[in-house]
mmCIF file as gemmi writes it, N, C-alpha and C atoms, coordinates in Angstrom:
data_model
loop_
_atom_site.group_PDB
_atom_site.id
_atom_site.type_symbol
_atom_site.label_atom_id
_atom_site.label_alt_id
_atom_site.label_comp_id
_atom_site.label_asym_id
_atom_site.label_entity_id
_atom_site.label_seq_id
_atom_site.pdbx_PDB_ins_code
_atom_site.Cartn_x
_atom_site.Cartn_y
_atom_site.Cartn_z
_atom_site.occupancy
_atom_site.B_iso_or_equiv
_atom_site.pdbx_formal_charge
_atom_site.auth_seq_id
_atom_site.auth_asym_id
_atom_site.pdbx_PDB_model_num
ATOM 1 N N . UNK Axp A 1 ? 63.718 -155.134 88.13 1 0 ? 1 A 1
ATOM 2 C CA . UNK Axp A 1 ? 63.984 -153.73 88.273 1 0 ? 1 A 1
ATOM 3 C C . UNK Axp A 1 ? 65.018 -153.317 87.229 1 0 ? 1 A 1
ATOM 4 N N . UNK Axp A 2 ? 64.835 -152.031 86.821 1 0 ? 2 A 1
ATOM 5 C CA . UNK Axp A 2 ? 65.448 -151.057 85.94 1 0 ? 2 A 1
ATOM 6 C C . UNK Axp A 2 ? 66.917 -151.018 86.041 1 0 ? 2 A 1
ATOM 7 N N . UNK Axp A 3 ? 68.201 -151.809 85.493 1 0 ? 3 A 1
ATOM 8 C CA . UNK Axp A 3 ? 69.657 -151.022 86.095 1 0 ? 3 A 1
ATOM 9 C C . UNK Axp A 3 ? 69.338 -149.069 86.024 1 0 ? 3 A 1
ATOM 10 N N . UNK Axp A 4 ? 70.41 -148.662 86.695 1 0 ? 4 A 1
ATOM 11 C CA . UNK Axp A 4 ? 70.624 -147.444 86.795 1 0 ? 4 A 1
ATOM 12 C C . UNK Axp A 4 ? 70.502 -146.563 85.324 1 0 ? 4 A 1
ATOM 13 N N . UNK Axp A 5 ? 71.463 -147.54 85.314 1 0 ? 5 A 1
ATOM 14 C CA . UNK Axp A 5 ? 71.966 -146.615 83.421 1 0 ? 5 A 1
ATOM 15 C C . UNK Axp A 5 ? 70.76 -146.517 82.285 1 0 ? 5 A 1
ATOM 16 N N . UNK Axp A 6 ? 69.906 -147.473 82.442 1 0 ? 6 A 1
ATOM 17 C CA . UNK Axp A 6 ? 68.433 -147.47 81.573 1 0 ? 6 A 1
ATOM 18 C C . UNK Axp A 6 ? 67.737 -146.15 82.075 1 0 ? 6 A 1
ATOM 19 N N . UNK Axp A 7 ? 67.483 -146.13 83.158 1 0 ? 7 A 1
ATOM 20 C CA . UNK Axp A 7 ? 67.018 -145.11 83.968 1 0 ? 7 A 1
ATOM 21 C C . UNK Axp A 7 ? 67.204 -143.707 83.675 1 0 ? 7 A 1
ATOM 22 N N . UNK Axp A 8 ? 68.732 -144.08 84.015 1 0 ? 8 A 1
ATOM 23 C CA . UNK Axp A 8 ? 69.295 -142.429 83.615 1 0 ? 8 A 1
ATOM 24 C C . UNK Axp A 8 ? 68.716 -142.06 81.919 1 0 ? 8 A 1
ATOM 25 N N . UNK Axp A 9 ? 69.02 -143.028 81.021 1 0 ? 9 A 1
ATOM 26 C CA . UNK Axp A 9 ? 69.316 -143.039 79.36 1 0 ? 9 A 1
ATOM 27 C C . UNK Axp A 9 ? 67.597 -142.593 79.312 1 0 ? 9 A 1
ATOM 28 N N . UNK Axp A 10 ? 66.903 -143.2 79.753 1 0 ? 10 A 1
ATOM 29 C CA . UNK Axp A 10 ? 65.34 -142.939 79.951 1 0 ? 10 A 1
ATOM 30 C C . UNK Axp A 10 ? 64.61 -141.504 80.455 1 0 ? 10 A 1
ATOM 31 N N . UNK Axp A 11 ? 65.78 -140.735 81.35 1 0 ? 11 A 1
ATOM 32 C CA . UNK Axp A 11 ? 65.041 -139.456 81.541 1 0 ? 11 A 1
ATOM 33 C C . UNK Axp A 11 ? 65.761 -138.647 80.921 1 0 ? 11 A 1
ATOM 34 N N . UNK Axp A 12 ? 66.895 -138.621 80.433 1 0 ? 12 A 1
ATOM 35 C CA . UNK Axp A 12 ? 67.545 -138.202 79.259 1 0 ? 12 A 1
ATOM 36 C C . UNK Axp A 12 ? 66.695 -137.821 77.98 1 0 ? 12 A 1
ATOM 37 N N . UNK Axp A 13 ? 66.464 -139.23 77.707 1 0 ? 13 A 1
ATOM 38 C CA . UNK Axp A 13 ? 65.123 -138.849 76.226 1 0 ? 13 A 1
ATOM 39 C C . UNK Axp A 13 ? 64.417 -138.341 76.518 1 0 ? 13 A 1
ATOM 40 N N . UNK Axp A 14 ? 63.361 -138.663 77.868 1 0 ? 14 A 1
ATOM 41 C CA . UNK Axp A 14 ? 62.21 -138.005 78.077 1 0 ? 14 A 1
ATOM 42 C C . UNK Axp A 14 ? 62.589 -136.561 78.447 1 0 ? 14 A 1
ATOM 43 N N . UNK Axp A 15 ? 63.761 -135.758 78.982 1 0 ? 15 A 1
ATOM 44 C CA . UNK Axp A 15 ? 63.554 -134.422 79.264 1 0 ? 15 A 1
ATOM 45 C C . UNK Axp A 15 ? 63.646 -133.786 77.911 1 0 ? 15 A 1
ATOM 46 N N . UNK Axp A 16 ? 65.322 -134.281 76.939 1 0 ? 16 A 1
ATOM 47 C CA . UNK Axp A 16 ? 65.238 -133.89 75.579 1 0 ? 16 A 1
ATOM 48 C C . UNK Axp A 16 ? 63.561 -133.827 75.047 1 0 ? 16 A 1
ATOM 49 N N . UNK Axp A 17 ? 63.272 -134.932 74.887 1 0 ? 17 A 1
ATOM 50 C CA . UNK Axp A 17 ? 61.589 -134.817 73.984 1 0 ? 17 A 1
ATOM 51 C C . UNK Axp A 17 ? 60.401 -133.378 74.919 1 0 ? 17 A 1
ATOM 52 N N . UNK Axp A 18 ? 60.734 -133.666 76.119 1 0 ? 18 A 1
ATOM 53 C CA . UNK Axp A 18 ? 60.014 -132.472 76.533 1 0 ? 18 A 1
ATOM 54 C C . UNK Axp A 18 ? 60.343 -131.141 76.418 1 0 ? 18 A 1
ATOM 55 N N . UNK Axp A 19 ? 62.196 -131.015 75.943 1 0 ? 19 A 1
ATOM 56 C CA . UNK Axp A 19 ? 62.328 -129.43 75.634 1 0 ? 19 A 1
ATOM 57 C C . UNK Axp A 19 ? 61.998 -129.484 73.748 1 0 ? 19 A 1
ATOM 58 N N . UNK Axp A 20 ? 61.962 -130.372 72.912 1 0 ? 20 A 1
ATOM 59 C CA . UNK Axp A 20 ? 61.639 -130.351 71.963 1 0 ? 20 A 1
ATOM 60 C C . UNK Axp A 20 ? 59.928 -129.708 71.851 1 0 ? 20 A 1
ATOM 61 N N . UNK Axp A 21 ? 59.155 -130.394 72.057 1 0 ? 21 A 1
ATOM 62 C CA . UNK Axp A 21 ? 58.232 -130.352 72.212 1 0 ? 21 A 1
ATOM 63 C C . UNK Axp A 21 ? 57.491 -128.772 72.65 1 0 ? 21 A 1
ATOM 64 N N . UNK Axp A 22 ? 58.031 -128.623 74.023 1 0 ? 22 A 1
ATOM 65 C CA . UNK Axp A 22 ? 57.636 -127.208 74.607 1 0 ? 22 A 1
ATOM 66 C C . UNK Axp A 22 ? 58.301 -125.657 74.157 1 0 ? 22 A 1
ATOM 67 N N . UNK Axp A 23 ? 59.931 -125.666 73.251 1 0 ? 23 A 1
ATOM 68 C CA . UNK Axp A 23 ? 60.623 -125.272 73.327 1 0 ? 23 A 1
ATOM 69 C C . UNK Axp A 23 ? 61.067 -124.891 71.597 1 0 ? 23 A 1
ATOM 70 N N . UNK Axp A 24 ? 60.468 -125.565 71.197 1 0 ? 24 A 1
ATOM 71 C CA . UNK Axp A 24 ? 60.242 -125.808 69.357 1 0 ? 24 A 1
ATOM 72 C C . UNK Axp A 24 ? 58.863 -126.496 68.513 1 0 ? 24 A 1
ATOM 73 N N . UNK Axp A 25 ? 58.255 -127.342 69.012 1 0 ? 25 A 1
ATOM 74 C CA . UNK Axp A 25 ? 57.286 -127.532 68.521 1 0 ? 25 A 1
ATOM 75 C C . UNK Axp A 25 ? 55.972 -126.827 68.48 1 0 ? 25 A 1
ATOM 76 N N . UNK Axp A 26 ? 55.567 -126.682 70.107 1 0 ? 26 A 1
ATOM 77 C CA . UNK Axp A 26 ? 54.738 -125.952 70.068 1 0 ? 26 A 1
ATOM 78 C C . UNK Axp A 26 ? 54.528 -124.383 69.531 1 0 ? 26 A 1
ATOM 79 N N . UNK Axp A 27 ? 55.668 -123.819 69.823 1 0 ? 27 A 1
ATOM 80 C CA . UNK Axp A 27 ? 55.827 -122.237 69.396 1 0 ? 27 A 1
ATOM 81 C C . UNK Axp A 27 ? 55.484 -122.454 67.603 1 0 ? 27 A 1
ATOM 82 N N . UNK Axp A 28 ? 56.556 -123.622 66.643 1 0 ? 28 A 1
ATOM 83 C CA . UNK Axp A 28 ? 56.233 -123.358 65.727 1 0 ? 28 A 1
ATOM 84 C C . UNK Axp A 28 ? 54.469 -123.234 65.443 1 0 ? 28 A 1
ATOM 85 N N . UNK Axp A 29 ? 54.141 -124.576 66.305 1 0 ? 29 A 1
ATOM 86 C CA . UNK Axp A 29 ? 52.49 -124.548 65.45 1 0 ? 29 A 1
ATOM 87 C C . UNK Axp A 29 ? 51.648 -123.237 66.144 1 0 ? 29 A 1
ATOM 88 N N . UNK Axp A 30 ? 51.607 -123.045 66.995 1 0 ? 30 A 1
ATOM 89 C CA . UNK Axp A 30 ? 50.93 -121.371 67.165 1 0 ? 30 A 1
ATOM 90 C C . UNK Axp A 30 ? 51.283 -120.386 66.16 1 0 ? 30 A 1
ATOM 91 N N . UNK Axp A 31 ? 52.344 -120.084 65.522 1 0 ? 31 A 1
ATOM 92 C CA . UNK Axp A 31 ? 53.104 -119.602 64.753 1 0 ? 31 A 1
ATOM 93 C C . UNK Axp A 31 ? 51.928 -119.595 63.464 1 0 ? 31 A 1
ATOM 94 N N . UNK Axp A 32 ? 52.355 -120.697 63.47 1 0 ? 32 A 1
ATOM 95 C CA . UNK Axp A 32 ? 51.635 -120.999 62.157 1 0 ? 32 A 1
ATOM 96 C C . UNK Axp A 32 ? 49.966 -120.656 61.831 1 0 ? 32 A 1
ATOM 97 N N . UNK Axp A 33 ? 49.413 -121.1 63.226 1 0 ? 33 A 1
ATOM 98 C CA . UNK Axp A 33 ? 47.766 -120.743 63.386 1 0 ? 33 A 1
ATOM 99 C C . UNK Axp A 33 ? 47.747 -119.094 63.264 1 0 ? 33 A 1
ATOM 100 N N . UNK Axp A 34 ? 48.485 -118.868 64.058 1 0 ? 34 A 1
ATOM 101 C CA . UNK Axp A 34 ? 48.397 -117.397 64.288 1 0 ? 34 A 1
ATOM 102 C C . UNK Axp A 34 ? 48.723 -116.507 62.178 1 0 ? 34 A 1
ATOM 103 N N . UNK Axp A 35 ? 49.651 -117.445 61.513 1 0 ? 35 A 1
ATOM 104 C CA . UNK Axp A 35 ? 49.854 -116.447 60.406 1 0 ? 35 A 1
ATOM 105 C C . UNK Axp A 35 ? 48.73 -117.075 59.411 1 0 ? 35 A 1
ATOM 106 N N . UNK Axp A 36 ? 48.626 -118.163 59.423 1 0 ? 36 A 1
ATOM 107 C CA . UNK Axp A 36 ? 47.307 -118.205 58.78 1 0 ? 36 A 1
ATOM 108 C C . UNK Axp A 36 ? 45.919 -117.562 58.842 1 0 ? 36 A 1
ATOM 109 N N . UNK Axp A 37 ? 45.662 -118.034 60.379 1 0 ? 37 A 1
ATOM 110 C CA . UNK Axp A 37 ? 44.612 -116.471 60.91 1 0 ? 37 A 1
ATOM 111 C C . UNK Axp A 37 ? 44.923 -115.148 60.13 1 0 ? 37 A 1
ATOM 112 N N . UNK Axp A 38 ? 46.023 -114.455 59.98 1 0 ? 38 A 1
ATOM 113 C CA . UNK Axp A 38 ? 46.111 -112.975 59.741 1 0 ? 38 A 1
ATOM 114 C C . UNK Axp A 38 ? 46.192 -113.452 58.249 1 0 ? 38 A 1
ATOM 115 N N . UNK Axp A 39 ? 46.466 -114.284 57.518 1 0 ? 39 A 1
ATOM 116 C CA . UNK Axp A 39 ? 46.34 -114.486 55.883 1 0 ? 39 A 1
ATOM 117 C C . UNK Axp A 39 ? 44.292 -114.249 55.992 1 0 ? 39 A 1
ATOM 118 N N . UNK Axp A 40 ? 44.072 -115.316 56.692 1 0 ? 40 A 1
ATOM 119 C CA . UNK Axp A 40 ? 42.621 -115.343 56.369 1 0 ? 40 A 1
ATOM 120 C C . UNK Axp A 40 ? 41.75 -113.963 56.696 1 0 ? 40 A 1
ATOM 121 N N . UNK Axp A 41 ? 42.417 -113.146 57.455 1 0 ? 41 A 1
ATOM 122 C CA . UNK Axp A 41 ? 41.333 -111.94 57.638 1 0 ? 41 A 1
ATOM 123 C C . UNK Axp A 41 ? 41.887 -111.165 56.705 1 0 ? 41 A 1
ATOM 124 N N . UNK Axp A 42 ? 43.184 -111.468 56.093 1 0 ? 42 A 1
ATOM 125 C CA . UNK Axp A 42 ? 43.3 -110.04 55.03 1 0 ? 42 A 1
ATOM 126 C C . UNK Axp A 42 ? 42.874 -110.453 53.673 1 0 ? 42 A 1
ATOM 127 N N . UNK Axp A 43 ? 42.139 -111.722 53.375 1 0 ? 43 A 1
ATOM 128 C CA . UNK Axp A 43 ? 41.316 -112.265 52.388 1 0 ? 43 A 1
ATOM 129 C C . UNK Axp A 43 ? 40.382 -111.771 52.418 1 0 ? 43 A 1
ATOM 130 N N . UNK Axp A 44 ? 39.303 -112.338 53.895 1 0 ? 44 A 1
ATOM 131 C CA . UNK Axp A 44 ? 38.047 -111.606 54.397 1 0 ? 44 A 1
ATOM 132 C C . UNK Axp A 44 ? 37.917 -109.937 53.784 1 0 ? 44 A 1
ATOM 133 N N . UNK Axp A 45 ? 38.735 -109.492 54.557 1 0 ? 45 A 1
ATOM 134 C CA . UNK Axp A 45 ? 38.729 -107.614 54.02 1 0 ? 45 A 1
ATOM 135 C C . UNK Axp A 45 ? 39.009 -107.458 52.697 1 0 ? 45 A 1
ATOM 136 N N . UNK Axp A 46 ? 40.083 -108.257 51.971 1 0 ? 46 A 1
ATOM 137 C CA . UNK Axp A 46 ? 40.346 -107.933 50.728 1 0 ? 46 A 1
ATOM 138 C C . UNK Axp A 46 ? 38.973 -108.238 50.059 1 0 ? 46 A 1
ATOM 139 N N . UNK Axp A 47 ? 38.071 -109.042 50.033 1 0 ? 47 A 1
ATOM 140 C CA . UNK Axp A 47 ? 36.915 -109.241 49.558 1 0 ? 47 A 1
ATOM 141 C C . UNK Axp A 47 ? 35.825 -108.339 49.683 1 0 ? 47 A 1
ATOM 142 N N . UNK Axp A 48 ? 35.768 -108.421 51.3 1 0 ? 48 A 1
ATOM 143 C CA . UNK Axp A 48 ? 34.799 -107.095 51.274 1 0 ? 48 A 1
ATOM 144 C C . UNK Axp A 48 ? 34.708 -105.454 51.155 1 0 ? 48 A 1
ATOM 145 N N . UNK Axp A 49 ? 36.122 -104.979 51.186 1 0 ? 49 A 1
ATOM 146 C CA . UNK Axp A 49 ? 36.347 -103.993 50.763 1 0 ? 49 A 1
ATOM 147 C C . UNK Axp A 49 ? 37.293 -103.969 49.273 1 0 ? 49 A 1
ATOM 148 N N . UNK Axp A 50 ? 36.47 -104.709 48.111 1 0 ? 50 A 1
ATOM 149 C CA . UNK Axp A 50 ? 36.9 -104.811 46.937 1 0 ? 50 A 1
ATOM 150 C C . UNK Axp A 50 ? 37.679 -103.544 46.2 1 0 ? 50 A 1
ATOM 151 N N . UNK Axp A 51 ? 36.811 -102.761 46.271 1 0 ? 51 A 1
ATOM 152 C CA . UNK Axp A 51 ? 36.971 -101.227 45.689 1 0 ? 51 A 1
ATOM 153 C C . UNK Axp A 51 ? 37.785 -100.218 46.75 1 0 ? 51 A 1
ATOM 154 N N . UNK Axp A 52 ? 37.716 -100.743 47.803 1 0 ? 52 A 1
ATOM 155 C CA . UNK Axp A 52 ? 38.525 -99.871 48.888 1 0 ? 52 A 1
ATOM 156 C C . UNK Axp A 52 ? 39.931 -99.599 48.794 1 0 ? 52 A 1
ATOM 157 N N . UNK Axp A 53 ? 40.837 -100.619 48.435 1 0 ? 53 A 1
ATOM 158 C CA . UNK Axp A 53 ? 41.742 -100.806 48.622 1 0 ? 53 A 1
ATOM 159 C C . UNK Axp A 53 ? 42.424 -101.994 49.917 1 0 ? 53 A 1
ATOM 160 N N . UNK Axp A 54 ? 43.914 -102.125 50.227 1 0 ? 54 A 1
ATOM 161 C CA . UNK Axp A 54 ? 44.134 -102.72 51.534 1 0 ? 54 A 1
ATOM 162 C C . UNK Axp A 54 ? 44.867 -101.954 52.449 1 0 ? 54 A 1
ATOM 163 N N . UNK Axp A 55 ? 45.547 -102.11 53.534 1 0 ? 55 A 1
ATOM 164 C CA . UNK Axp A 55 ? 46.116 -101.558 54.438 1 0 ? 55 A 1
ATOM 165 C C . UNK Axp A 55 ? 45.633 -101.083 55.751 1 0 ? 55 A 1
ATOM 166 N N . UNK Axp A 56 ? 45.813 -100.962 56.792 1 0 ? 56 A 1
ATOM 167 C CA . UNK Axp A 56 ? 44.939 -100.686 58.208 1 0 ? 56 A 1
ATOM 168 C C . UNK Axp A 56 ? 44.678 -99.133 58.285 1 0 ? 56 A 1
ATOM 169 N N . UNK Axp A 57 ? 45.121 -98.349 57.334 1 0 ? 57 A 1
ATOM 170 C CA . UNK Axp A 57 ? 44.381 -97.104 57.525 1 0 ? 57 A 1
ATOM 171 C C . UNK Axp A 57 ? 43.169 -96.855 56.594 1 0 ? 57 A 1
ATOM 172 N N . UNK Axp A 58 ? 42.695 -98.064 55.964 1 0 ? 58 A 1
ATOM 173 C CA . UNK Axp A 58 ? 41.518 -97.914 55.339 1 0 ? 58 A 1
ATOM 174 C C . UNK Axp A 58 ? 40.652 -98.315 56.414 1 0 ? 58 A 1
ATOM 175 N N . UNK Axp A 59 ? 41.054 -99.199 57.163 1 0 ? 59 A 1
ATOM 176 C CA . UNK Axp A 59 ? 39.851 -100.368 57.822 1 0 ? 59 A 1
ATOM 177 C C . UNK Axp A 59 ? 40.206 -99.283 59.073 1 0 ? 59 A 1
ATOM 178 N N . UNK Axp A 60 ? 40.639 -98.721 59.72 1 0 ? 60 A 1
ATOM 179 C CA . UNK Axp A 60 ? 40.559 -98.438 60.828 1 0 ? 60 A 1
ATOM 180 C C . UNK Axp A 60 ? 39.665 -96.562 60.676 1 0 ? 60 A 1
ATOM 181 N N . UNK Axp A 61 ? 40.232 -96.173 59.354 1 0 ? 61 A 1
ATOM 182 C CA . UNK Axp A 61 ? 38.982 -94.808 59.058 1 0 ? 61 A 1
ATOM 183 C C . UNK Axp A 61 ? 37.61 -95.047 59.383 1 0 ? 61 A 1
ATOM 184 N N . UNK Axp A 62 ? 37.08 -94.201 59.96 1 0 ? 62 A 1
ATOM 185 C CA . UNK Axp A 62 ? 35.282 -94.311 59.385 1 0 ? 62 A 1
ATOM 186 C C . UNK Axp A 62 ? 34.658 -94.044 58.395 1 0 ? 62 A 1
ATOM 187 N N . UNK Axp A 63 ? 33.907 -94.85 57.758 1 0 ? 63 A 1
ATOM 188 C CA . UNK Axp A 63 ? 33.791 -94.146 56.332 1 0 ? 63 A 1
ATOM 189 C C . UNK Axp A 63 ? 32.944 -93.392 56.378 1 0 ? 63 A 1
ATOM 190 N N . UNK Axp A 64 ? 32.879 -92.371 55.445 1 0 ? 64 A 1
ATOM 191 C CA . UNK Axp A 64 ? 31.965 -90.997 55.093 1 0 ? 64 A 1
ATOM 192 C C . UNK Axp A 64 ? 31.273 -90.779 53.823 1 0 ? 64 A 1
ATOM 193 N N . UNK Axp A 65 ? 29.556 -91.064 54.306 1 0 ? 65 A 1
ATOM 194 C CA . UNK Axp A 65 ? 28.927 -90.761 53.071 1 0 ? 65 A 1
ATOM 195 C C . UNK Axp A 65 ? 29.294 -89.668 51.942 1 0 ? 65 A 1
ATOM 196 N N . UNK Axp A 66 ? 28.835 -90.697 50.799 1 0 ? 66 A 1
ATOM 197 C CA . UNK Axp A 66 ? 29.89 -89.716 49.494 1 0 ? 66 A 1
ATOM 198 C C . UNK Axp A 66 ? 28.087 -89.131 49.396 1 0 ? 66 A 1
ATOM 199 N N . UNK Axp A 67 ? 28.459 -87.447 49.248 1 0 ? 67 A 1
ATOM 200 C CA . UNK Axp A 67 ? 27.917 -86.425 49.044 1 0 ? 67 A 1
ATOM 201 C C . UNK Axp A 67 ? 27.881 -86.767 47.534 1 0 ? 67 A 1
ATOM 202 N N . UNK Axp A 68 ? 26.515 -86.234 46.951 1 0 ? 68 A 1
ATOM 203 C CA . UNK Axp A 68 ? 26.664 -86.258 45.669 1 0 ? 68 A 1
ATOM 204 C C . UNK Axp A 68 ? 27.336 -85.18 44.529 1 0 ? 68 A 1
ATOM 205 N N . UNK Axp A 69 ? 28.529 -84.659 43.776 1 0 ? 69 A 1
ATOM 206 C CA . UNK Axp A 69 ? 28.87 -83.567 43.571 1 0 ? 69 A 1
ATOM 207 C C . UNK Axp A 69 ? 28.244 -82.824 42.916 1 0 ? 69 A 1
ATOM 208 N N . UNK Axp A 70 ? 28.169 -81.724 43.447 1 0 ? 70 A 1
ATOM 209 C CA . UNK Axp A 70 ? 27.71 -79.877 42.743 1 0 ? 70 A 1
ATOM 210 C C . UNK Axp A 70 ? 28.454 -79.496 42.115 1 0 ? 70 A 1
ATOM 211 N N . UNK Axp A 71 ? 27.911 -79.019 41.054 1 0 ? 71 A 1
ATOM 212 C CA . UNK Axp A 71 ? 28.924 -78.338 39.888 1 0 ? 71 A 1
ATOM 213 C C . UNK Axp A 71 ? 29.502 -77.344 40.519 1 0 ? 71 A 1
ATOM 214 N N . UNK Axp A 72 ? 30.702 -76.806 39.891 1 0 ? 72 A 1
ATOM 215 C CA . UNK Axp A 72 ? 31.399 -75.857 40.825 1 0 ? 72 A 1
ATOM 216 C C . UNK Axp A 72 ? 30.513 -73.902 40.69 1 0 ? 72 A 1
ATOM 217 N N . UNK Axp A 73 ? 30.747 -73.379 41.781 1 0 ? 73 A 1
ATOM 218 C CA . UNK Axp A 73 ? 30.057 -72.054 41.474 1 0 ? 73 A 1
ATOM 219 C C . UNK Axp A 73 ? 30.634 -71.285 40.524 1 0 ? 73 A 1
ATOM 220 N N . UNK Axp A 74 ? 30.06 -70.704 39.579 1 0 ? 74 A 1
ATOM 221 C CA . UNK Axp A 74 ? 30.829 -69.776 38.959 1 0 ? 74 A 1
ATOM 222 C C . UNK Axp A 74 ? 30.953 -70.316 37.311 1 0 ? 74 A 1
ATOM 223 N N . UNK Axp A 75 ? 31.727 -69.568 36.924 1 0 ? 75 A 1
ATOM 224 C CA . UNK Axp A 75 ? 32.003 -69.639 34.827 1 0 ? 75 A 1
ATOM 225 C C . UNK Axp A 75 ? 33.331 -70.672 34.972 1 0 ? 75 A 1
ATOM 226 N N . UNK Axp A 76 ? 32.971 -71.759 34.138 1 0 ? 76 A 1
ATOM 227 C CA . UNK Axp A 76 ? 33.811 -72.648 33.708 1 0 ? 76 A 1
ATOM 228 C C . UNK Axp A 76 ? 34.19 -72.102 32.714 1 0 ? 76 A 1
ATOM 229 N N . UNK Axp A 77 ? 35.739 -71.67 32.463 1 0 ? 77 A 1
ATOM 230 C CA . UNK Axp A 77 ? 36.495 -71.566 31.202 1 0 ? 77 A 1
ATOM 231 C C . UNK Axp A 77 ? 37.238 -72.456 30.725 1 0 ? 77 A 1
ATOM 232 N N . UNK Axp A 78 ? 37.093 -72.603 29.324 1 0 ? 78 A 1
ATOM 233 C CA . UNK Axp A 78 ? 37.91 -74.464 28.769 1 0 ? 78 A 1
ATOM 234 C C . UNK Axp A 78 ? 38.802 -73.38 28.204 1 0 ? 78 A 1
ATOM 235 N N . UNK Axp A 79 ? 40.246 -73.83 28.24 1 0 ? 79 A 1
ATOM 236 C CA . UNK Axp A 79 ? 41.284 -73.364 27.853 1 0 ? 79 A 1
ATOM 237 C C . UNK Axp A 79 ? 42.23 -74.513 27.079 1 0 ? 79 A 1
ATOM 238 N N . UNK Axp A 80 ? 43.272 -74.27 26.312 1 0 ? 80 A 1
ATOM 239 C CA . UNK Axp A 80 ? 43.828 -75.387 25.166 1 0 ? 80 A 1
ATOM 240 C C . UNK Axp A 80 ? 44.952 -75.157 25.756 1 0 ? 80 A 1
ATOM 241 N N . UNK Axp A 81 ? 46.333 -75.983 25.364 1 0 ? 81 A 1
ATOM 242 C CA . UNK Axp A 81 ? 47.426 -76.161 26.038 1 0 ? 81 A 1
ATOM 243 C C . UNK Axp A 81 ? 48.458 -75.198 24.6 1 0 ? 81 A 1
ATOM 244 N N . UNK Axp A 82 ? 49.359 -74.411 24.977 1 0 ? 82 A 1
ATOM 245 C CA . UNK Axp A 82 ? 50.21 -73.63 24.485 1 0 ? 82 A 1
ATOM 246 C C . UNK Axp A 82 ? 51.129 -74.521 24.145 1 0 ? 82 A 1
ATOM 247 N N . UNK Axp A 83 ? 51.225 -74.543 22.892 1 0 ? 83 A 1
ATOM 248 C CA . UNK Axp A 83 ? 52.843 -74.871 22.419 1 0 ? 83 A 1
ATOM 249 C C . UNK Axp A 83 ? 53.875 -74.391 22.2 1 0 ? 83 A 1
């Protein structure tokens, strides 16, 4: 049988290693899944919306068919710049 003092020295490590573990380890690696995840979808979008631009008020707009443009109504006057 175990003296006392092994015992004690024994749940000592084992509680330390269990607040390590639950209390720092794990949080970091979620951490980490979680910012890689959000790297990888702003790749995803950066790719597929090449020409769009980035930021969440592009992706969260609806987009709207581009109308083809009409010349404007009326007399175009070309004018020169005054010096």
């Amino acid at each position: 049988m175990m003296p006392l003092s092994e015992i004690l020295f024994l749940a000592i490590v084992l509680y330390l290693l269990y607040r390590f573990i639950f209390n720092f380890l794990l949080p970091v690696v979620r951490t980490t899944r979680q910012v890689r995840q959000q790297f990888r979808n702003m790749q995803e979008g950066a790719n597929g919306n090449a020409g769009a631009g980035y930021g969440s008020a592009s992706q969260q707009q609806p987009r709207q068919e581009q109308k083809p443009k009409q010349p404007p109504m009326g007399e175009y006057i070309d004018f020169e710049e005054v010096k």
